[in-house]
C-alpha positions as CSV (number, residue, x, y, z in Angstrom):
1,X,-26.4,7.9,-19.2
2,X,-23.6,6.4,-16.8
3,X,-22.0,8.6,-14.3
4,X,-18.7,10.2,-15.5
5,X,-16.0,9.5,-12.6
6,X,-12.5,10.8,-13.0
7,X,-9.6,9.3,-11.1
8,X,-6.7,11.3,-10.7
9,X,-3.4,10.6,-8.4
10,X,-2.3,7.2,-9.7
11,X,0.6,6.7,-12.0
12,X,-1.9,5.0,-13.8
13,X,-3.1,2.1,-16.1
14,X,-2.4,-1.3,-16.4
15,X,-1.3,-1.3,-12.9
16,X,2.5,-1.7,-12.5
17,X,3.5,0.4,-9.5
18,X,1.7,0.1,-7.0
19,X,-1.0,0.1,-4.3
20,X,-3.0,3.2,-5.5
21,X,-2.7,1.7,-9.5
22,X,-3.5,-1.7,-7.6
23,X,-6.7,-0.2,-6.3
24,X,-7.6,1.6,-9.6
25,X,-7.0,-1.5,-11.6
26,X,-10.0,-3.1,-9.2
27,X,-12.0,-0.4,-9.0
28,X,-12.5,0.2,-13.1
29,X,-12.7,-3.6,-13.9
30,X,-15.4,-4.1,-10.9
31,X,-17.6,-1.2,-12.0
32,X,-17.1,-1.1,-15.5
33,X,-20.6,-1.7,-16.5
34,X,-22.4,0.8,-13.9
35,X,-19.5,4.1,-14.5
36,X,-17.9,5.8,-17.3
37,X,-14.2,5.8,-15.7
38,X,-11.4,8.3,-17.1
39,X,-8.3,7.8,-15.6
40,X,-4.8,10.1,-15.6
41,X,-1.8,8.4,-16.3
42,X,1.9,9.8,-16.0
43,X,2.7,9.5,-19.9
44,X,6.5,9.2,-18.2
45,X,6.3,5.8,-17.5
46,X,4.4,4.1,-20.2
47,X,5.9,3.3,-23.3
48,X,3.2,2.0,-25.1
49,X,0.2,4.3,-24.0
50,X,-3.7,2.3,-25.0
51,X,-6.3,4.3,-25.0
52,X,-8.3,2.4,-23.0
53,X,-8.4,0.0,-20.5
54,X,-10.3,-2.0,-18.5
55,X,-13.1,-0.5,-20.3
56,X,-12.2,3.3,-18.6
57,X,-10.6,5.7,-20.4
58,X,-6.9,6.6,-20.2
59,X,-5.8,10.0,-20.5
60,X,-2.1,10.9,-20.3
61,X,-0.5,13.7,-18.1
62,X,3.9,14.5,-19.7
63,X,4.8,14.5,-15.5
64,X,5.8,12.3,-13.1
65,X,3.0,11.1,-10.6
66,X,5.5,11.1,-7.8
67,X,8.1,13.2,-6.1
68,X,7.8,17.3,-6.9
69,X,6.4,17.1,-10.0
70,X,3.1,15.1,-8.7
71,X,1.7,18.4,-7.4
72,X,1.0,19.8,-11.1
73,X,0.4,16.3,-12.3
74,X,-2.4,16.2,-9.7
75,X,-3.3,19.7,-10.3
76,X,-3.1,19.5,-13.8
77,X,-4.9,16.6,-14.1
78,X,-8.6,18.0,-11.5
79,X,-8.5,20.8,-14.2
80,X,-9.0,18.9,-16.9
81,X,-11.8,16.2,-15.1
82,X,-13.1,19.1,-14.1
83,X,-14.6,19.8,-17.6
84,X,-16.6,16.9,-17.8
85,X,-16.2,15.0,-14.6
86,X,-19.3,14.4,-12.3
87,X,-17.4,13.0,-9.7
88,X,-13.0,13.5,-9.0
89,X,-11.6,10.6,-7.5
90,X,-8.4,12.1,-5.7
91,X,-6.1,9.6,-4.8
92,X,-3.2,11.0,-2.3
93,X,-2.9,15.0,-1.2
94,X,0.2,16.3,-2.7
95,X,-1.4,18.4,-5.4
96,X,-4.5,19.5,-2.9
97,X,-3.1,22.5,-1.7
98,X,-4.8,23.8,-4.6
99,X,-7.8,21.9,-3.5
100,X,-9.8,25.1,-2.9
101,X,-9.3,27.0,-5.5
102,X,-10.4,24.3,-7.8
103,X,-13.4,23.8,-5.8
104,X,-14.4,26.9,-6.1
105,X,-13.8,27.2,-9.8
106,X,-15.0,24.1,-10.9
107,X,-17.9,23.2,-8.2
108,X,-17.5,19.4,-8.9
109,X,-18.0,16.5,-6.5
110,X,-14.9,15.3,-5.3
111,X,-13.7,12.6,-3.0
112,X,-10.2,12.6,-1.7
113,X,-8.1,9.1,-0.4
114,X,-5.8,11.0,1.9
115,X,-4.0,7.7,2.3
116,X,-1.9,7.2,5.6
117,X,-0.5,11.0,6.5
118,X,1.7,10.9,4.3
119,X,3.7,13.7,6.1
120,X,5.0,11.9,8.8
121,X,7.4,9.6,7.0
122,X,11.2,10.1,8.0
123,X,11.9,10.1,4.3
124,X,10.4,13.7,3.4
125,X,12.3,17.3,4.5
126,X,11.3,19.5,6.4
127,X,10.4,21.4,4.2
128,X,8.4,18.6,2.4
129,X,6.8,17.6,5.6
130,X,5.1,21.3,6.2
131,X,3.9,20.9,2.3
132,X,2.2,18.1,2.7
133,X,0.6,18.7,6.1
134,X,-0.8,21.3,4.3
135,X,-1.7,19.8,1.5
136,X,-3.4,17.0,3.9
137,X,-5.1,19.9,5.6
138,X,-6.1,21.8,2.0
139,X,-7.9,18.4,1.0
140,X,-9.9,17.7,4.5
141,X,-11.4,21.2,4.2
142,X,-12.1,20.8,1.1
143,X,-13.3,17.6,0.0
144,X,-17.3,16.7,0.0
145,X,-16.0,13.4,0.9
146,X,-12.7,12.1,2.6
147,X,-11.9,8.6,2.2
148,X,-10.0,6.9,5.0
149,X,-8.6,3.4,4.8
150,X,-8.2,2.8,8.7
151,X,-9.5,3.6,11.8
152,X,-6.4,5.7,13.1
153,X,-6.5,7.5,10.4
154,X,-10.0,8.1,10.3
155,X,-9.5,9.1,14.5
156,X,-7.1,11.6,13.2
157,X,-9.2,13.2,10.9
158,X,-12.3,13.4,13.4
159,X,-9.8,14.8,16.0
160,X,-7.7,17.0,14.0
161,X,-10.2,18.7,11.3
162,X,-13.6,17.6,13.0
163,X,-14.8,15.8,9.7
164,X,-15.9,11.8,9.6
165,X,-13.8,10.2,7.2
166,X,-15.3,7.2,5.1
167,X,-13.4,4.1,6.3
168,X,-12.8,2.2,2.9
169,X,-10.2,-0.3,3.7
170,X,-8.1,-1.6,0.6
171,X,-8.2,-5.1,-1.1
172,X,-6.6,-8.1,-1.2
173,X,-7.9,-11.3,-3.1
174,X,-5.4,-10.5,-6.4
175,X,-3.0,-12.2,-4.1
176,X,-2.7,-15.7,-4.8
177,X,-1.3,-18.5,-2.8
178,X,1.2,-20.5,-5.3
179,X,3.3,-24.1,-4.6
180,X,7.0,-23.7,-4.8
181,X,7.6,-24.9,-8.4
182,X,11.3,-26.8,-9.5
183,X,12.8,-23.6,-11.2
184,X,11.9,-21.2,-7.8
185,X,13.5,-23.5,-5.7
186,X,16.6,-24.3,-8.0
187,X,17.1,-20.0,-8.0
188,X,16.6,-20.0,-4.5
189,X,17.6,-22.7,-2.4
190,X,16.6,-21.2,0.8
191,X,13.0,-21.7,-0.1
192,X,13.4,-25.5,0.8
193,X,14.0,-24.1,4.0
194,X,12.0,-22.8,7.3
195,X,12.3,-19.3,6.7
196,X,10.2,-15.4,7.6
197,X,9.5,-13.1,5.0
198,X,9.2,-9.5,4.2
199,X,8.6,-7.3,1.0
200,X,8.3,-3.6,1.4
201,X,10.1,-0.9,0.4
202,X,13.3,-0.3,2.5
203,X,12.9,2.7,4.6
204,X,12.7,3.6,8.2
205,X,9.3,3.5,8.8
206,X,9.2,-0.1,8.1
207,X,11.5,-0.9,10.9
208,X,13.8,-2.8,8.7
209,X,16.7,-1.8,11.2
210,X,14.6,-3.5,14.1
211,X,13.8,-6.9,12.1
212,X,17.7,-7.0,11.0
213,X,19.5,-7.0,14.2
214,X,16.9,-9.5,15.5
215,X,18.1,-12.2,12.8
216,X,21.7,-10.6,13.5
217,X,21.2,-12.8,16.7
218,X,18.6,-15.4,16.0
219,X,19.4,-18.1,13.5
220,X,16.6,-20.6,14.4
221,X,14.9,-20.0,10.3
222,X,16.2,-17.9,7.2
223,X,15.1,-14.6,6.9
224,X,13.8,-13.6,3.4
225,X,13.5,-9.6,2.7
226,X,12.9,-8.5,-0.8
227,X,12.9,-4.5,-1.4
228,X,14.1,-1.5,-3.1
229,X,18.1,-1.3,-1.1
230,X,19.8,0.5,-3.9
231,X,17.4,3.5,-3.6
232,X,18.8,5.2,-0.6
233,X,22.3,5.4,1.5
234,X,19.5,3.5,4.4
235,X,19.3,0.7,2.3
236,X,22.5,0.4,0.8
237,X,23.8,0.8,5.0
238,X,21.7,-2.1,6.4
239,X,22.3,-4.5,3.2
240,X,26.1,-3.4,4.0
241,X,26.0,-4.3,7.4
242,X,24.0,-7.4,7.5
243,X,24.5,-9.4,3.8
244,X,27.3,-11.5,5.5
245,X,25.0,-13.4,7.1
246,X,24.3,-17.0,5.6
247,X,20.5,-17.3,6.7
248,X,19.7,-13.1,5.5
249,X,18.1,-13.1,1.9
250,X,18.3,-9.3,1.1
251,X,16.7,-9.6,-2.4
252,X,16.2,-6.7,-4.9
253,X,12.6,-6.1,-6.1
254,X,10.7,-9.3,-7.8
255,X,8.2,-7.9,-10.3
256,X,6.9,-11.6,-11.4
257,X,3.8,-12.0,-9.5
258,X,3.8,-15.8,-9.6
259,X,7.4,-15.7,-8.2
260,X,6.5,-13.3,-5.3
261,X,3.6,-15.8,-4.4
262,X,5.8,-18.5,-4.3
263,X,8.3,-17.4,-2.0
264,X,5.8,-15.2,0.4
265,X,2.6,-17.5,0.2
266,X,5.4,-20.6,1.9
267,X,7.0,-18.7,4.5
268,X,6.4,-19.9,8.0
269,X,6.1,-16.5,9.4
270,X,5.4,-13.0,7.7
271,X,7.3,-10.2,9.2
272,X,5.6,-7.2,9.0
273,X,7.6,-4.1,10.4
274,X,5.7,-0.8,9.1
275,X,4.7,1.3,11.3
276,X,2.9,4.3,9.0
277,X,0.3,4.3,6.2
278,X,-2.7,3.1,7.4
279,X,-4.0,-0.2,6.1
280,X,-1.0,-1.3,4.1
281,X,-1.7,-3.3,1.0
282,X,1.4,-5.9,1.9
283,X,-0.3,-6.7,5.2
284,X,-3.3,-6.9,3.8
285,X,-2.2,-9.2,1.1
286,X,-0.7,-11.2,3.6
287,X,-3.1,-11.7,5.6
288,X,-5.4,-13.0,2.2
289,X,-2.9,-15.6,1.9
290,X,-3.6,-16.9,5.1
291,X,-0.1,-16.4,6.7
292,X,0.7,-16.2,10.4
293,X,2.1,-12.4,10.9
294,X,4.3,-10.9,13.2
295,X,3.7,-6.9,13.2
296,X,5.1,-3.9,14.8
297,X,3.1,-2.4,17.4
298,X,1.3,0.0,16.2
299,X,-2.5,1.6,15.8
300,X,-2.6,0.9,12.1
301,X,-1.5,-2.6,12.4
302,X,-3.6,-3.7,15.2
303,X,-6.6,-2.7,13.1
304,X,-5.7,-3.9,10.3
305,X,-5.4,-7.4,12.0
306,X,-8.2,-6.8,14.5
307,X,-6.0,-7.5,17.4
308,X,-4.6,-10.7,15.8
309,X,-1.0,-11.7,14.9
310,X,1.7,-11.1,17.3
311,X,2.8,-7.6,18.3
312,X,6.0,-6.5,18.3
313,X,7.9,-3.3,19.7
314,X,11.5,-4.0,19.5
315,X,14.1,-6.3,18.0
316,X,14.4,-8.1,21.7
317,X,10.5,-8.6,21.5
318,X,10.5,-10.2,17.9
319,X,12.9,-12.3,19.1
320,X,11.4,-13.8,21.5
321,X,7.8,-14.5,19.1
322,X,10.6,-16.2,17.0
323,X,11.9,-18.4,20.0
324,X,8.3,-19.6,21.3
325,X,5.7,-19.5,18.9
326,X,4.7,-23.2,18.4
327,X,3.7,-24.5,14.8
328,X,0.2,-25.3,16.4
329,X,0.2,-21.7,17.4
330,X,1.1,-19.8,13.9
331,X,-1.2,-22.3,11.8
332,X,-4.2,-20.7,14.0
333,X,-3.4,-17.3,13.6
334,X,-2.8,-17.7,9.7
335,X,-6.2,-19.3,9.7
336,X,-7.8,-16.4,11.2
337,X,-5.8,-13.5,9.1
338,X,-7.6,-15.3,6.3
339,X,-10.7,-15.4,7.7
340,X,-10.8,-11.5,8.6
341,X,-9.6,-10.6,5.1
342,X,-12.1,-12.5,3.4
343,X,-14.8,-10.2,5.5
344,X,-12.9,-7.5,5.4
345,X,-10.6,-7.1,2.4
346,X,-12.1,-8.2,-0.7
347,X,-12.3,-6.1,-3.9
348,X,-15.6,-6.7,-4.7
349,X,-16.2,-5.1,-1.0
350,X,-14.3,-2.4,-1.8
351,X,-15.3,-1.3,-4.7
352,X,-19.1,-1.4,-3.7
353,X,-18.1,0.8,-1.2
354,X,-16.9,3.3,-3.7
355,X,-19.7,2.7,-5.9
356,X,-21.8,4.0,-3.1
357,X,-20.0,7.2,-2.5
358,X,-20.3,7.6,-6.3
């Protein structure tokens, strides 16, 4: 009789959204044969809903997975694992502020991903920031086990709630490294070109101001960014302000995998501005492709890289990485990213380390 593990806090499956459906996608296909998965989806975004996939079952939730509505998504959804679940996979904390009371109806096993404290990004209210910390603080208490995906975080946890979080890191080898085929290059002719490269979403966080105003004044290579602009007046402000300039390449999302490789896995530098979240799954996935990286200065970066790459603080100090970095110099340190991610961030690593807190 296989272990009955329920995963809740994804918008769900096939994977289409993002880093927590990314990680779900892994973790069902890798341990398949050893766990009966369930996993909630948010019926709101899937048009054609299978029943099953990967070999887990998929169960389907009429909410949103993010924004307000994920707190009875989330809620909703540990109920109803909670009647045949041996083990609730919860996978962020905005629905944990009911964490206790569920525990204490249900008396089920459950793990919590608190991902990378969620409630200090500039994005949230107020309000929404006191929710969450909350929330974050609801789950800690609560959880027999707290997952972690980075050493600051997991610091954080120790010193804020006295608990050891699990350090599970995320993974990385679905990214693939792909030549620049006719068509890519015909659509965009700045690929032919020396040029950095970004994808994120466009918030502050993610320093997107800082990298901007260095290009504004540094032309030496193109400068590539592909991310959500249109979703907030921040992104709409700094496209505004900087699309006049020839060698700036402010794309709108790219959903086709193999074009994404093409034009991230042959830039000459990866610019990599965030500066919350823990172990982010771009880095990550850039590092996997073996490209040199520039990174803001931050605890969860250096981790992440182990002290590699070249730190940034400013748009003066990116500059200047820009200016004197030799070729001889960013062909090393792309070499080593892709060695530390092929210790460090594999899926099969990953999900064995789940398997074991299963």
């Amino acid at each position: 009789m296989l272990k009955k593990i329920a995963i809740v806090g994804s918008v769900g499956l096939p994977a289409r959204y993002g880093g927590w459906e990314t990680l779900v996608d892994h973790l069902t296909s890798h341990l398949a044969t050893r766990y009966e998965f369930t996993v909630y989806c948010s019926a709101k975004k899937y048009d054609e809903k299978p029943s099953s996939y990967n070999g887990a079952k998929l169960e389907y939730i009429n909410l949103d997975a993010n924004g307000v509505q994920s707190i009875p998504y989330d809620v909703v959804s540990m109920l109803k694992a909670s009647r045949f679940a041996d083990v609730i996979v919860v996978l962020g904390v905005s629905g944990c502020i009911f964490l206790p009371l569920i525990k204490l109806i249900t008396k089920k096993q459950v793990i919590v991903n608190i991902d990378g404290l969620e409630w200090r990004r500039a994005k949230w209210s107020k309000f929404a920031k006191w929710f969450l910390k909350k929330s974050e603080a609801a789950a800690v208490r609560a959880a027999d086990v707290v997952v972690v995906d980075n050493q600051a975080i997991q610091a954080y946890v120790q010193n804020q709630y006295g608990r050891t979080g699990v350090l599970i890191a995320y993974g990385a080898d679905h990214a693939q490294n792909r030549s620049l085929e006719v068509d890519v290059l015909q659509k965009y002719a700045f690929a032919s070109r020396r040029y950095a490269f970004k994808v994120c979403r466009i918030e502050p966080e993610n320093n997107i101001d800082i990298i901007l105003e260095c290009f504004s004044t540094y032309s030496g290579m193109d400068m590539v960014m592909i991310g959500n602009w249109r979703n907030s007046a921040y992104g709409e402000a700094l496209r505004k302000k900087y699309e006049h300039l020839p060698h700036l390449h402010l794309l709108d999302p790219i959903y086709d995998p193999e074009i994404l490789n093409q034009i991230r896995g042959n830039c000459h530098i990866y610019i990599h501005g965030h500066s919350a979240g823990g172990t982010n799954p771009s880095l990550v996935e850039a590092m996997y492709l073996g490209l040199p990286i520039a990174y803001f200065d931050c605890d969860f970066n250096r981790f992440t890289t182990h002290g590699a790459g070249l730190p940034f603080e400013d748009a003066a100090g990116l500059k200047v990485i820009l200016e004197t970095s030799s070729d001889e110099q960013l062909k090393a340190i792309g070499v080593q990213m892709k060695a530390l991610a092929e210790e460090f961030y594999t899926w099969d690593r990953i999900a064995n380390q789940y398997a074991q807190l299963f």
